[in-house]
C-alpha positions in Angstrom: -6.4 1.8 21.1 -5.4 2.7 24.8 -8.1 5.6 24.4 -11.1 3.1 24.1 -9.8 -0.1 26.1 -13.8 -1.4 26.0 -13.3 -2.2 22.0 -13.3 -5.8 20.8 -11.1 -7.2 18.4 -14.1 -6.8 16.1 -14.7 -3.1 17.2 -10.8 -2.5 16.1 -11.3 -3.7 12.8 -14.8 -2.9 11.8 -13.8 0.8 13.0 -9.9 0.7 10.8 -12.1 -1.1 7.8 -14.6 1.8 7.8 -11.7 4.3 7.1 -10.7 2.4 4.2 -11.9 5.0 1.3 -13.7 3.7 -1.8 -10.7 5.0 -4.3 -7.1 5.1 -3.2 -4.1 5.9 -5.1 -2.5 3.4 -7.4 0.9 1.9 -6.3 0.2 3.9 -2.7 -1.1 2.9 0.8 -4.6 1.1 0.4 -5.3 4.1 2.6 -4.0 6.5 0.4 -7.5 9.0 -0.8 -6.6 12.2 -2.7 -6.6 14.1 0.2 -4.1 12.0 1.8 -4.0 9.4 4.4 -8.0 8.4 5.5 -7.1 7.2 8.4 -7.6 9.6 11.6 -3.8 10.4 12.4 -4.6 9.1 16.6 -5.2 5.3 14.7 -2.4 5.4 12.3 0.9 3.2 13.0 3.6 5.2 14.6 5.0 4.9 11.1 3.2 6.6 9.4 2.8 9.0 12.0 6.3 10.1 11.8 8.0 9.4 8.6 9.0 12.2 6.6 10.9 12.0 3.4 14.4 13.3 3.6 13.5 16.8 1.9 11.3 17.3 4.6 13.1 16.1 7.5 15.9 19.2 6.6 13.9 21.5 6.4 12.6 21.1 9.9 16.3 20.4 10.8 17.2 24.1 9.1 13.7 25.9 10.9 15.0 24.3 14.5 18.5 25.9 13.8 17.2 29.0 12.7 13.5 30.1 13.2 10.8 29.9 10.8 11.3 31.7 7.8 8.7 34.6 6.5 7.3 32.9 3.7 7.2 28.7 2.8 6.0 28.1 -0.7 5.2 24.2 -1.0 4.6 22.5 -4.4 2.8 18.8 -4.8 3.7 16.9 -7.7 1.5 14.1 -9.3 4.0 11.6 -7.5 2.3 8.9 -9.5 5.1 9.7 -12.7 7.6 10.9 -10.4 11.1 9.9 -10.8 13.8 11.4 -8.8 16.7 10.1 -11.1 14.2 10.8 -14.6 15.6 14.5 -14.9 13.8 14.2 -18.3 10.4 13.2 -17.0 7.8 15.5 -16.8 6.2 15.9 -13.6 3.0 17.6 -13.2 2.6 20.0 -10.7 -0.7 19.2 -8.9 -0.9 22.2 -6.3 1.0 25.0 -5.1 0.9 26.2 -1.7 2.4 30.0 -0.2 2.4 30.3 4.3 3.1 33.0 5.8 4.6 33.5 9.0 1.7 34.8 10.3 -0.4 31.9 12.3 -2.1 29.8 9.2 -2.4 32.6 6.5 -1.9 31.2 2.8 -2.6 31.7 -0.4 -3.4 28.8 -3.1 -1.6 29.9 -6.3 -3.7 28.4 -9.2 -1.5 26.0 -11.4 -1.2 26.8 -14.4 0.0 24.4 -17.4 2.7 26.0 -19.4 3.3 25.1 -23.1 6.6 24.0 -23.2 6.9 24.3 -26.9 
């Protein structure tokens, strides 16, 4: 808020409220789209802004203590029936991501549902 000091009250919320998406993710944040957060990150709560769950946090402990590594594969899950303790569950794998250490090259590796069966 410090970058527009003229707001109102009013201008505050009307502006958060218009970020609100029409469809957010059950049992999530209200602002919670399928893309991720709506909110601009420079009008999210510090928060938000700067948790990360634990898996992430050592990773970026292990990169700081050793450089980036050549090749990060990341793999979303439809969080939705995750269950970290549910070792039987299935969990659907929404998206996987390859990056390179090359600036912002990746690849998007189609998912592909496997017949377990």
């Amino acid at each position: 808020m410090c970058e527009n000091p003229g707001m109102t009250t009013d201008d505050i919320l009307a502006t958060y409220l218009s970020f609100v998406p029409t469809r957010s993710i059950a049992g999530s944040c209200i602002n919670h789209a399928e893309q991720g957060c709506a909110v601009p990150r420079n009008w999210r709560s510090d928060t938000c802004n700067l948790f990360y769950c634990p898996e992430v946090k050592r990773y970026s402990q292990a990169v700081e203590k050793s450089g980036a590594p050549d090749l990060v594969v990341v793999i979303q899950r439809d969080y939705t029936h995750w269950n970290r303790y549910a070792l039987d569950q299935e969990i659907q794998v929404e998206r996987i991501e390859c990056f390179t250490g090359k600036g912002d090259a990746h690849e998007s590796i189609p998912v592909r549902v496997l017949d377990s069966q």
